[in-house]
C-alpha positions in Angstrom: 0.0 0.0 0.0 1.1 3.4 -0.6 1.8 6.5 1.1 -2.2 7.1 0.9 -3.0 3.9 2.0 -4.2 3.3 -2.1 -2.8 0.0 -3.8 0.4 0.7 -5.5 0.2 0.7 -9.3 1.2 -3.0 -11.5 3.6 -1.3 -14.0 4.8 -3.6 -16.6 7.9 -2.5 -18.5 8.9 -4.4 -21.4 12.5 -4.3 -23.0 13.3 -5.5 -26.6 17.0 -5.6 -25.4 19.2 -8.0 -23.6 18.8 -7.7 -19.8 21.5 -8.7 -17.7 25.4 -8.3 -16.4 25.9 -6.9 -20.1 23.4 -4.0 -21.5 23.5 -1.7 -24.2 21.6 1.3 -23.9 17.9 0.1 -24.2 18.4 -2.6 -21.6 19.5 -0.4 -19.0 17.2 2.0 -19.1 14.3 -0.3 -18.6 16.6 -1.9 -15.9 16.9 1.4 -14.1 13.9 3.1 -15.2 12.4 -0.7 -12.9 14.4 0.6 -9.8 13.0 4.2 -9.5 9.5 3.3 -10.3 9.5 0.5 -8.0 9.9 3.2 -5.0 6.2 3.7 -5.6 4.9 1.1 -8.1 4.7 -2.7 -8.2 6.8 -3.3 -11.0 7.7 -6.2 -13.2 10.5 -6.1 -16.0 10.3 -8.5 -18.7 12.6 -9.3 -21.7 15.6 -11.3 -23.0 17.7 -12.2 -20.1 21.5 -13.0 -20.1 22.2 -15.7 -17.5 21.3 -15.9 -14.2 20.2 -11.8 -14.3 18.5 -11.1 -11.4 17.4 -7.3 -10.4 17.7 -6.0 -6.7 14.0 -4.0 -6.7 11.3 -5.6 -9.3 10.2 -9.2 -10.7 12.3 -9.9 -13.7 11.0 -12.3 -16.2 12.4 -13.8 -19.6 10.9 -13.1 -22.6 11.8 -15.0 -26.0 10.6 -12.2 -28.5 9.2 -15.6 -30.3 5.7 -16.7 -28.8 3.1 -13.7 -28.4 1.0 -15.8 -26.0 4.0 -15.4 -23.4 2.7 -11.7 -22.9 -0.9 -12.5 -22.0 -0.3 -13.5 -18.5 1.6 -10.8 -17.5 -1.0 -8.1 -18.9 -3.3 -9.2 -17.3 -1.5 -8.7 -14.0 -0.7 -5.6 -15.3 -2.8 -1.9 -14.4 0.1 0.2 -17.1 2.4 -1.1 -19.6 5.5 0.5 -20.8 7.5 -0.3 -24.1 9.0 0.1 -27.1 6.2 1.0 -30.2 7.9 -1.8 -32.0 7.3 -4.1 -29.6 3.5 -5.1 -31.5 6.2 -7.0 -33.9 6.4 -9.2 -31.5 3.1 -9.0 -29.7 0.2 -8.0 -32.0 -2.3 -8.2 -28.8 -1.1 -4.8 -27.7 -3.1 -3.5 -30.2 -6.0 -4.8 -27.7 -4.8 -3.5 -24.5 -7.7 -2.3 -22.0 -5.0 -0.5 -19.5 -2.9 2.8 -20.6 -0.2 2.0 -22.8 3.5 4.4 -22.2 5.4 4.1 -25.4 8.6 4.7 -24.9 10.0 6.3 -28.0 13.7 7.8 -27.0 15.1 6.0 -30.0 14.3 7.9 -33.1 13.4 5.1 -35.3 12.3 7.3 -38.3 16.1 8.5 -38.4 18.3 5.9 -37.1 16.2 3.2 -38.9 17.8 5.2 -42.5 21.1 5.1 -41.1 20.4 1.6 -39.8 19.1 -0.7 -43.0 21.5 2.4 -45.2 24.1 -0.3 -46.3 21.6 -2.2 -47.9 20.3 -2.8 -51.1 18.1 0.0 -52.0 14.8 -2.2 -52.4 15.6 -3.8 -48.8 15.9 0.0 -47.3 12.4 1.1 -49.1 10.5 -1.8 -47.8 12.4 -2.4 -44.4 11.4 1.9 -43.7 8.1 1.0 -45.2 7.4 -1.9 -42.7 8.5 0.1 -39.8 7.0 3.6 -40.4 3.4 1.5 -40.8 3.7 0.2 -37.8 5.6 3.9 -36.1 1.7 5.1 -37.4 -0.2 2.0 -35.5 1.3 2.6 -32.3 1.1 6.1 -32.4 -2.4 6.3 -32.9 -3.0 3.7 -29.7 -0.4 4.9 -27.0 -2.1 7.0 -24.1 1.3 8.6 -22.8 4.9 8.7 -25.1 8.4 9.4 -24.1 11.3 11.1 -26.1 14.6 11.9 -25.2 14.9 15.8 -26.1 13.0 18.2 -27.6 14.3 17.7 -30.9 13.0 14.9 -30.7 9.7 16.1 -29.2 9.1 18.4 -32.3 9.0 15.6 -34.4 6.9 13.2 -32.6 4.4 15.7 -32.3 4.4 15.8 -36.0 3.6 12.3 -36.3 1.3 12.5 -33.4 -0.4 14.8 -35.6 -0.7 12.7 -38.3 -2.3 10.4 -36.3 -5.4 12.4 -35.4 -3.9 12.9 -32.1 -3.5 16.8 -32.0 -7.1 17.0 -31.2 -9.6 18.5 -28.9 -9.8 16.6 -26.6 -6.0 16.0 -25.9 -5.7 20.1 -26.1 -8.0 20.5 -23.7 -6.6 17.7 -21.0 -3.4 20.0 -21.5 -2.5 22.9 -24.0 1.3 21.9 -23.8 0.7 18.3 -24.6 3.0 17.1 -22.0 0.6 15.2 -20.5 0.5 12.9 -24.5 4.3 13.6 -25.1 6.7 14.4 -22.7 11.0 14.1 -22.2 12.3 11.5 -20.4 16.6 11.4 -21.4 18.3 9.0 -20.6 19.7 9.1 -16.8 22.9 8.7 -14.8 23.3 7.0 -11.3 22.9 9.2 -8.6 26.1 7.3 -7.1 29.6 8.4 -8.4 32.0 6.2 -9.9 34.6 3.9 -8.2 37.6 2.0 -9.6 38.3 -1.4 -8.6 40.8 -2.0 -11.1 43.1 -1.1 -13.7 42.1 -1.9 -17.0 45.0 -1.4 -19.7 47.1 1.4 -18.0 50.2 -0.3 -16.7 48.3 -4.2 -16.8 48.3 -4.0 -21.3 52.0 -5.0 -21.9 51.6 -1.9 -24.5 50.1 0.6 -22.4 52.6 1.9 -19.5 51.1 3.2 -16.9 51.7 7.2 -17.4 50.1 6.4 -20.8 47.2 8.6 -21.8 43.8 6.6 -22.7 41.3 7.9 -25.5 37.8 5.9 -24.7 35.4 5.4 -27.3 32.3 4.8 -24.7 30.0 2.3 -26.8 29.9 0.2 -29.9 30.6 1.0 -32.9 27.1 1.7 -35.3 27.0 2.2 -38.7 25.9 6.1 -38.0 29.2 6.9 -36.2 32.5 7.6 -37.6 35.4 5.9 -35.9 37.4 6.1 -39.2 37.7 9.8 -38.6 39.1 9.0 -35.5 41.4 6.5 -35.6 42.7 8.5 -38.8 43.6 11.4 -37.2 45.5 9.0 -34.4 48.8 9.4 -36.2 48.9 13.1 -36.2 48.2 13.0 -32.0 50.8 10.8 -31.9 53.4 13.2 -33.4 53.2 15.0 -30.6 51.6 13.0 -27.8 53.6 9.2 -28.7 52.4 8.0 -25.3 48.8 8.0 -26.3 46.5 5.2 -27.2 43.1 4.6 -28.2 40.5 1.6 -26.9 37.4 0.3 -28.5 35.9 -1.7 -25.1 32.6 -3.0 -27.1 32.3 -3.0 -30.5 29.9 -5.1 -30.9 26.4 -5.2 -29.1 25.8 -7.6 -26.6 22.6 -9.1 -27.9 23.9 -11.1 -31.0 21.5 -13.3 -31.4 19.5 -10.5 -33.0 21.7 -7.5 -33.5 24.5 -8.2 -36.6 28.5 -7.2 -36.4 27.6 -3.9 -37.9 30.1 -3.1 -41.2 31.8 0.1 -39.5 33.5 -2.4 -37.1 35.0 -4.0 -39.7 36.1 -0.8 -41.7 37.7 0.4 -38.3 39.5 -2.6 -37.9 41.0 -3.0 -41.1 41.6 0.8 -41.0 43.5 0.4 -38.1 45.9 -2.4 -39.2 46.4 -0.4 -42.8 48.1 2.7 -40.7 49.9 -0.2 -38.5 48.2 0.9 -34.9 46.2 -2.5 -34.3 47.9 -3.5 -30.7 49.9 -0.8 -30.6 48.1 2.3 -30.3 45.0 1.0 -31.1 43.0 -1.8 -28.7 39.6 -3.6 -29.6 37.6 -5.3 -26.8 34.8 -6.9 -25.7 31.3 -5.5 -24.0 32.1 -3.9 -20.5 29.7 -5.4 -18.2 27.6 -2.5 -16.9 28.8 -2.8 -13.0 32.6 -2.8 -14.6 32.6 0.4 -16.4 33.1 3.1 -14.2 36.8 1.2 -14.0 37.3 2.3 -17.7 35.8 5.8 -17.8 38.0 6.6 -14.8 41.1 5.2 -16.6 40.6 7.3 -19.5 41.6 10.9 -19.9 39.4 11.6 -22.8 35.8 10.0 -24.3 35.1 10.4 -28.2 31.9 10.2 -29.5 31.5 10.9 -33.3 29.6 10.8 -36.1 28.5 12.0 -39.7 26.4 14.8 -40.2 22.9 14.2 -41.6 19.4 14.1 -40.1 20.1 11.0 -37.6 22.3 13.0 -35.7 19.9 16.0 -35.9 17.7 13.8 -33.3 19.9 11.6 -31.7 20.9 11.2 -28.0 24.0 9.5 -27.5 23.8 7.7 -23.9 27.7 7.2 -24.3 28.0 10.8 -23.8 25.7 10.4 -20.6 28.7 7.8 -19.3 31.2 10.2 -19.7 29.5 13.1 -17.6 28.8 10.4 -15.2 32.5 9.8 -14.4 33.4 13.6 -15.1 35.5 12.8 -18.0 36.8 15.2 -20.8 35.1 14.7 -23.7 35.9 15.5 -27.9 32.5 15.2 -29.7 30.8 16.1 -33.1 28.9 18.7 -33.7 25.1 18.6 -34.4 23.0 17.0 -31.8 21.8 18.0 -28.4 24.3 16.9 -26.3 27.3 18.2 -28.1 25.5 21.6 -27.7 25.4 21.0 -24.0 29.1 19.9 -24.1 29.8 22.9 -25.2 27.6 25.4 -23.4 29.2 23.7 -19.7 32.4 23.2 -21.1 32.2 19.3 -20.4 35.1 19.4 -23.4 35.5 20.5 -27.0 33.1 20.2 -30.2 34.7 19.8 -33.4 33.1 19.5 -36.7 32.2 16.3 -38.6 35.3 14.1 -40.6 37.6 16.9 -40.2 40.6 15.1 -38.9 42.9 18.0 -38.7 40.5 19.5 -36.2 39.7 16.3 -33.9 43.7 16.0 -33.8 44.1 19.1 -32.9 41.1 18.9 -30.1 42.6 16.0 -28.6 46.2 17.3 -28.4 44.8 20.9 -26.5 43.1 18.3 -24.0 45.9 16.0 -24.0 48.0 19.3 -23.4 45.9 20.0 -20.3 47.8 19.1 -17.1 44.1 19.5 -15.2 41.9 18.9 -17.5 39.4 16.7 -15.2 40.1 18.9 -11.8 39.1 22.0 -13.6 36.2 20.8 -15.4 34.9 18.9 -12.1 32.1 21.6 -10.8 30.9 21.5 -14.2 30.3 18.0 -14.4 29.0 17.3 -10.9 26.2 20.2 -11.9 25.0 18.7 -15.1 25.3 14.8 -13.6 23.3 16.2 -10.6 20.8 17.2 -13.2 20.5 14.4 -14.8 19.8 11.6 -12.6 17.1 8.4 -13.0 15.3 9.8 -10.2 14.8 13.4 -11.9 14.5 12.5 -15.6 12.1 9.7 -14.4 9.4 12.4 -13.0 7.3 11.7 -16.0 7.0 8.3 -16.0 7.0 8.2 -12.6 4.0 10.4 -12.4 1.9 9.0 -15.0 2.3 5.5 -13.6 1.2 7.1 -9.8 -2.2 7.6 -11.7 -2.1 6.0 -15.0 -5.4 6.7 -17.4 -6.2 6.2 -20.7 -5.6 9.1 -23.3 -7.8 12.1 -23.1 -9.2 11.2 -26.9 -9.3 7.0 -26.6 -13.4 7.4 -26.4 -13.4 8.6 -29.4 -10.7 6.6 -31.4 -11.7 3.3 -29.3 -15.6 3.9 -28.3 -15.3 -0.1 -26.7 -12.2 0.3 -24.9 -12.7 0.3 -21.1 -10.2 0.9 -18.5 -9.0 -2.7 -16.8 -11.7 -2.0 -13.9 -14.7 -2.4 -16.2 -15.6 -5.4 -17.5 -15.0 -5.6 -21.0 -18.3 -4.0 -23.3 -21.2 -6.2 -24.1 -22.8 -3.2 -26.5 -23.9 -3.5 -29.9 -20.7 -2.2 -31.2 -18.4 -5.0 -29.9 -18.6 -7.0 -33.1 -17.5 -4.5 -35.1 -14.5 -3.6 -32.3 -13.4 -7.3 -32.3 -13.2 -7.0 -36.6 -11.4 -4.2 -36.6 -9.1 -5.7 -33.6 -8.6 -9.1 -36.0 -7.4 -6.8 -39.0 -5.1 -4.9 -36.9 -3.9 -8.9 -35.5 -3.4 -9.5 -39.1 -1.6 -6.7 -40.3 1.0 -6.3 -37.2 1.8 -9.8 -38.4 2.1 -9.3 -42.0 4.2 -6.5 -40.6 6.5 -8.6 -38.1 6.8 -11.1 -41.1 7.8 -8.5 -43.6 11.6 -7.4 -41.0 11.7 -10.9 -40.2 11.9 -12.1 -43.0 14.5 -9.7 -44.8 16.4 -9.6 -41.3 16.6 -14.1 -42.2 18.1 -13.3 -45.6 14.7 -14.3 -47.6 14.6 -11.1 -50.2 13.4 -12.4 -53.0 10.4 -13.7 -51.2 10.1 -11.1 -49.4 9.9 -8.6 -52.5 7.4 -10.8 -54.0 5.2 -10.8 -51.1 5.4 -6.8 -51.3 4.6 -6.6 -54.7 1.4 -9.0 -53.9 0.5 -6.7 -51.3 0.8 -3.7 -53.1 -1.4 -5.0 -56.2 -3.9 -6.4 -53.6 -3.9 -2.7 -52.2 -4.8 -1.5 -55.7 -7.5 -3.9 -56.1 -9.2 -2.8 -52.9 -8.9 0.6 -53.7 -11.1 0.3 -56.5 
């Protein structure tokens, strides 16, 4: 019971991500976005686990991704869900759902997902960004309550939110600011400070002495970032800074099973034997297991995030940036997203254009230069990390899940749906509902099967079963 003596909420949070010792950036924020609702919700995380993962303040549960019936127990213990849009891939009964639906959308997937399918052929692209902006639509026309991660990307959800019908009356009138249908929630730090247990390469690395200086590139290595840039410019630092060297602790995600060796990894590997830096200067890893990395962003003396100018950046929200303020370390990023503007109006470190080697070389050797470049920088970060803990970017969620309701317009988009403590409608209208609740069944499969099936390697199929679609369309249409 809470506070109020009322009965504390059932929040169900789903993750799409691997949950366990080793998370990439989805996974642990549904990890820790579990721990601070938990301090006034009943909460129960479900998703791919990685061993024996337990966590310290919620149920956690194993989801395969495979079997949609998995799901229907734990909805119905459920008085709130919270998830990724996408997950209606996987479980086409959220269409369905009688209890408020938070759709957690701090991934930009109509940006990233160009930069994401961008090596492929372009047929695979078209229909891969077709797929996923059809369902993008289907979601956003049935959450109650969405997330982003800035207001960047706020703008353009409320452009697809309007789209959807959902810029309407009766949403203005619950709230002219439409914070209570779309509201921030960044990703968060830990309100406890780093520790180091251990050395990592620094005087342990037969090639790195211990007075060496460590560049730290935070995260994996995507597709949409630009290591090359980086690791080119290496040589230059090293001119006049020959006791410096560069680590790559995760290139790869965690989750394998379902996320591919992305091609940049490659290119930055072979790029790095071509200019004769591979174990020398240059040192590739494995994924830092989340309680170990406050070990390597101590170590370091500099974190490098980059990337390539375009409209992904434009939205995106790089949480490796968010481990660097964390650990108050001096950071060299691109220009053109949110947080390299914030790196620059604190002075968390220096901003430097895209693929200009010259320039990043020269950033890095005016920090490397810098006998106290952490010390002096410290107030800075300790303001911004105090700012941007779970427990104060959470005040949204956690809000909305202290009194969770259905969206100010669901009466008139879903005239049979009921919150979960009303029995489900016996009206005239509930044949038609149940129709209309098969086709959206159908499609969300036809949809799941579409990336599933070019994510398996089956194109031509796959093409062919567009094409039959899209005549079938035509037909109906007439």
């Amino acid at each position: 019971m809470g506070a109020e003596g009322k009965q504390r909420t059932r929040v169900l949070i789903l993750s799409q991500d691997l949950l366990g010792p080793q998370m990439a950036g989805p996974g642990l924020r549904y990890w820790e976005l579990a721990r601070v609702l938990s301090h006034s919700c009943a909460v129960t995380l479900a998703g791919p686990l990685s061993g024996a993962a337990t966590h310290p303040a919620c149920a956690l549960v194993p989801l395969t991704l495979a079997d949609a019936q998995e799901l229907t127990p734990l909805l119905a213990e459920a008085d709130v869900l919270v998830s990724n849009g996408f997950m209606l891939y996987h479980y086409p009964q959220l269409t369905q759902l009688a209890i408020p639906w938070v759709i957690d959308a701090y991934i930009p997937s109509p940006t990233e997902g160009l930069a994401y399918y961008a090596t492929q052929p372009l047929d695979a692209q078209e229909a891969a960004q077709q797929a996923n902006t059809a369902m993008l639509n289907r979601f956003f026309a049935l959450g109650d309550f969405f997330l982003c991660a800035n207001e960047r990307q706020r703008d353009l959800y409320l452009g697809v939110l309007a789209a959807a019908g959902r810029l309407n009356p009766h949403t203005y009138a619950q709230d002219r600011t439409l914070r209570q249908l779309i509201d921030v929630l960044p990703f968060g730090l830990s309100a406890e400070p780093p520790h180091k247990t251990s050395a990592i390469l620094k005087g342990v690395h037969p090639a790195v002495p211990a007075d060496g200086k460590l560049l730290l590139w935070g995260g994996g290595i995507w597709d949409w970032l630009d290591p090359l840039t980086l690791v080119q410019a290496l040589p230059e630092v090293l001119r006049t800074h020959p006791n410096t060297y560069l680590y790559f602790p995760g290139p790869r995600h965690p989750f394998v099973e379902r996320v591919p060796d992305m091609p940049m990894h490659q290119r930055t590997l072979a790029l790095a034997d071509q200019l004769g830096l591979t174990d020398r200067h240059v040192f590739f890893g494995t994924w830092i297991p989340h309680a170990e990395r406050s070990n390597y962003l101590l170590e370091a003396d500099i974190g490098v995030s980059l990337h390539f100018p375009g409209v992904e950046t434009r939205y995106a929200f790089r949480t490796r940036v968010l481990d660097y303020i964390w650990a108050g370390l001096p950071m060299v990023v691109t220009e053109g997203d949110s947080l390299a503007e914030l790196v620059r109006e604190r002075g968390l470190g220096l901003v430097v254009p895209p693929q200009d080697t010259t320039r990043l070389a020269g950033a890095l050797c005016e920090l490397l230069s810098e006998s106290d470049a952490r010390s002096r920088r410290a107030p800075a970060f300790a303001a911004t990390a105090q700012e941007l803990t779970w427990e104060r970017v959470a005040a949204p969620l956690v809000a909305f899940c202290r009194e969770p309701h259905l969206a100010a317009d669901w009466e008139r988009r879903f005239p049979n749906r009921l919150p979960a403590a009303e029995p489900a409608s016996s009206e005239a209208g509930a044949p038609e509902l149940e129709t209309e609740n098969q086709h959206l069944r159908a499609e969300c499969a036809a949809l799941r099967e579409q990336v599933q099936a070019y994510e398996r390697g089956r194109f031509i199929r796959f093409m062919a079963w567009v094409k039959q679609q899209r005549f079938a369309n035509r037909v109906r249409r007439r």
